[in-house]
C-alpha positions in Angstrom: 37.8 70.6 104.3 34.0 70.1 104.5 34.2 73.9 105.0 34.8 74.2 101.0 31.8 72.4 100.0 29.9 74.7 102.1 31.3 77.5 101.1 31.1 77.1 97.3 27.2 76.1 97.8 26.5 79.7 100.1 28.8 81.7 97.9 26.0 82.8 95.1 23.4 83.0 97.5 25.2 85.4 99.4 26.5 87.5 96.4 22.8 87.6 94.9 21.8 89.0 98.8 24.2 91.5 98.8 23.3 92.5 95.2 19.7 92.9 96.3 20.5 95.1 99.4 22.7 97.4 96.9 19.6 97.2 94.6 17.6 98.6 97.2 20.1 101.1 99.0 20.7 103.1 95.4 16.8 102.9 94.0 15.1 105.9 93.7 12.6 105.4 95.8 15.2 104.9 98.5 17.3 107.2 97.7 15.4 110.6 95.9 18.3 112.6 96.9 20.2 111.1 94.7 18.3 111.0 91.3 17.7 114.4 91.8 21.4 115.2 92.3 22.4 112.8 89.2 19.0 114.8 86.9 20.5 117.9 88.2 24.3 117.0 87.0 23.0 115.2 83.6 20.8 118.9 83.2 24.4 120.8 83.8 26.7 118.7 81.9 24.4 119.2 78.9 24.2 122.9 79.5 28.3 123.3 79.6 28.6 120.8 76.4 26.0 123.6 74.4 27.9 126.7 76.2 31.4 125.0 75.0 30.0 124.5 71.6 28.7 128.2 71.4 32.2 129.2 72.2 33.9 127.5 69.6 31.4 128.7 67.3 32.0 132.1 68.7 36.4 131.7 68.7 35.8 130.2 65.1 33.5 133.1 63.8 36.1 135.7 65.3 39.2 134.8 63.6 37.4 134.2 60.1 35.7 137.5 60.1 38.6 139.4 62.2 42.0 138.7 62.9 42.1 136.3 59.4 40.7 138.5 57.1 43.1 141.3 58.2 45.7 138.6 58.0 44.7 137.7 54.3 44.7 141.8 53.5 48.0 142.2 54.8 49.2 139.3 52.8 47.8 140.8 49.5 49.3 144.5 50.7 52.5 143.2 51.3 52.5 141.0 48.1 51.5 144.6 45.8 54.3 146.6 47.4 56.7 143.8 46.4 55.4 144.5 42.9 55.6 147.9 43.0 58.9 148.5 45.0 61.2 149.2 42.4 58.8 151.2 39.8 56.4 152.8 42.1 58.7 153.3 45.4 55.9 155.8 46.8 53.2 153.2 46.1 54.8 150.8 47.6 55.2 152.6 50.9 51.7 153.4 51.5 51.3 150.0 51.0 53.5 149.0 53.4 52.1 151.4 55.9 48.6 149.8 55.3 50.1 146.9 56.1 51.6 148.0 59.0 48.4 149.3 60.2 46.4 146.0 59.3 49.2 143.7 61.6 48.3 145.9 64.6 44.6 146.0 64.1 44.8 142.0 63.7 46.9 141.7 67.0 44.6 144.0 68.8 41.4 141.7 68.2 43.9 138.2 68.7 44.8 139.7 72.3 41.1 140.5 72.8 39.8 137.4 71.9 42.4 135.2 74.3 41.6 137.7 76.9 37.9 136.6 76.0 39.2 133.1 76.5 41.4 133.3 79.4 42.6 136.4 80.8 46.3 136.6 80.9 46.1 138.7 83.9 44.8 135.4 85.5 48.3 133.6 84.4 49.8 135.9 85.7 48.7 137.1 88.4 45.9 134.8 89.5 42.5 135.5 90.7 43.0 138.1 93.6 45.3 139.8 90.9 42.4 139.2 87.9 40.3 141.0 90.4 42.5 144.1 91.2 42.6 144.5 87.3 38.9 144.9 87.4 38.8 147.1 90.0 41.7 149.4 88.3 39.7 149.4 85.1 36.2 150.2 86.5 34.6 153.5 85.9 34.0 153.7 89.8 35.6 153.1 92.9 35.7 149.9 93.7 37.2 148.6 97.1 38.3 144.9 96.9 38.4 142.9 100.5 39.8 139.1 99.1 42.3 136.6 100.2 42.8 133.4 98.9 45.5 131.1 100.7 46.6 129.2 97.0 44.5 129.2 93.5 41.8 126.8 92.5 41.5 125.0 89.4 42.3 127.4 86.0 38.7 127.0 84.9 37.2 127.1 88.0 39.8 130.6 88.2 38.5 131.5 85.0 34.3 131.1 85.7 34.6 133.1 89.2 37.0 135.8 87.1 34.2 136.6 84.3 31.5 136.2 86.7 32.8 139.3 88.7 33.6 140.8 85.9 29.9 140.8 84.0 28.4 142.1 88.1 30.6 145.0 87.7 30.2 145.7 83.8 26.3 145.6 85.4 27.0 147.3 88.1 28.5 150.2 85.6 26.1 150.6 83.1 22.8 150.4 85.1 23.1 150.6 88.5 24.2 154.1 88.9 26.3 153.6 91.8 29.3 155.5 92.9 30.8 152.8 94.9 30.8 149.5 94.2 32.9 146.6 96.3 34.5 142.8 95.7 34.7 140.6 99.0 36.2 136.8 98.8 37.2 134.2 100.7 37.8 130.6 100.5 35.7 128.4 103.6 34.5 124.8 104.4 35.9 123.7 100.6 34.4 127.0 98.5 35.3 130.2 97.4 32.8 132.5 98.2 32.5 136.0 96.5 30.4 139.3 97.2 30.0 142.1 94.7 27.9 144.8 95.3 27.1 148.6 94.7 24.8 151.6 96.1 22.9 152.1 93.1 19.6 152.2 92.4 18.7 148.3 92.7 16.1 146.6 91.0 18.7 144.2 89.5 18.0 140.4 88.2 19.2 137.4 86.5 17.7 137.9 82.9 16.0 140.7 84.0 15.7 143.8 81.5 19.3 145.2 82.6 21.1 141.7 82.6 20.7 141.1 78.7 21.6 137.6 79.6 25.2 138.3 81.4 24.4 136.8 84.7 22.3 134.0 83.5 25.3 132.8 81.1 27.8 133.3 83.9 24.7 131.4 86.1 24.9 128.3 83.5 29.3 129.0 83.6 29.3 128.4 87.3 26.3 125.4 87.3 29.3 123.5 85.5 31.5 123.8 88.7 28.8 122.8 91.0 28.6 126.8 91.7 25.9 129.3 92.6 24.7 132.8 91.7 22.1 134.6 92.7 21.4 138.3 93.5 19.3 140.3 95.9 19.2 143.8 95.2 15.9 145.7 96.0 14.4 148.7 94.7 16.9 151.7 96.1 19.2 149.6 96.4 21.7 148.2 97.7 22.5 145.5 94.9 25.0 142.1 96.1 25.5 139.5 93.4 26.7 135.9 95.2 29.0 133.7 93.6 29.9 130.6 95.6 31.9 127.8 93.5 33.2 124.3 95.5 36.8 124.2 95.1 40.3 123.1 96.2 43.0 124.6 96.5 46.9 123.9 95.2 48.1 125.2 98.9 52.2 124.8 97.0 50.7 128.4 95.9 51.5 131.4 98.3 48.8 133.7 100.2 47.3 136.4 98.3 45.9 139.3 99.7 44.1 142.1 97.8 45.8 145.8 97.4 43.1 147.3 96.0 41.1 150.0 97.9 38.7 152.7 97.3 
């Protein structure tokens, strides 16, 4: 029992210790490491919350000036060739074609802008099978080398998808190549990913032939703790290196590229 005494009187003096050596463990000054790591995610979380708001801004502006004005027109169309049906029956059917017309314009840019948003492709088929799609779709060969033993995150899917997609769209319009090639693989807790091309080189972020592409996707991937950078010298040959932390939901099966030049 004199133990309790003794141990109510030490107890504060040992809490305030222990607080003191946490106080000096985590200060800055012991620690720079980590204030630059929190600066560095403060710095990126800010960046995603203004690149989320430019999206919406972007989704928002898309529907009012595409898919629901169309929408409002075929409304109005339909509505006239109501009207008309009975007295005007040849009216009314160009009306109705119009209308007809208008629906699959609307559709078109709705399954463009979800495509913009998140690629069905990726649903469906995942990233290895996103990629394949690009490769298919590219004005070049492109031969794809990628495995991925399960899929990641669907945004962190998402980020890599569009970053590979905006280094070939590069890789098309300015680099000239004839070949161009997509390597990924999933080590030590990232998925990394190569794309290059034998074009002509001379390729930056934000440099005169990026128009901003790579330095968006940059500020994309800086969300996901990720990476991009890009050595290509004059002559060539250009590689674009995306590297994005990630973990993957193993329940998901092996997928192995089938793509090849």
């Amino acid at each position: 029992y004199p133990i309790l005494p003794l141990g109510l009187w030490g107890s504060p003096i040992i809490l305030r210790a222990v607080a003191s050596i946490d106080s000096t463990l985590l200060s800055p000054a012991v620690n720079p490491e980590m204030t630059e790591r929190i600066g560095v995610l403060e710095h990126t979380r800010a960046q995603t919350v203004d690149h989320q708001a430019a999206e919406l801004r972007r989704i928002e502006r898309d529907l009012h000036d595409g898919a629901q004005a169309r929408l409002v027109g075929l409304g109005m169309s339909l509505g006239l060739a109501e009207q008309m049906i009975k007295d005007n029956p040849l009216m009314a059917a160009e009306l109705i074609a119009e209308a007809r017309a208008s629906s699959s314009a609307a559709l078109t840019e709705l399954r463009d802008l979800v495509r913009g948003i998140h690629p069905p492709v990726l649903a469906d088929r995942g990233l290895i099978g996103g990629i394949d799609a690009l490769a298919l779709a590219h004005p070049v060969s492109v031969d794809v080398d990628a495995v991925l033993d399960g899929r990641p995150p669907a945004p962190v899917e998402s980020a890599i998808y569009f970053a590979i997609a905006e280094a070939l769209a590069n890789s098309a319009k300015h680099s000239g190549a004839i070949d161009a090639w997509v390597w990924l693989r999933y080590t030590s807790g990232a998925i990394t990913v190569l794309v290059g091309d034998n074009g002509g080189g001379g390729a930056a972020i934000g440099g005169l032939t990026d128009a901003g592409g790579l330095r968006g996707i940059q500020k994309r991937l800086s969300a996901f703790d990720g990476t991009l950078s890009v050595t290509s010298p004059l002559g060539g040959p250009t590689i674009v290196t995306i590297d994005v932390p990630a973990t993957l939901n193993a329940a998901q099966p092996t997928r192995r590229s089938t793509v090849a030049s």
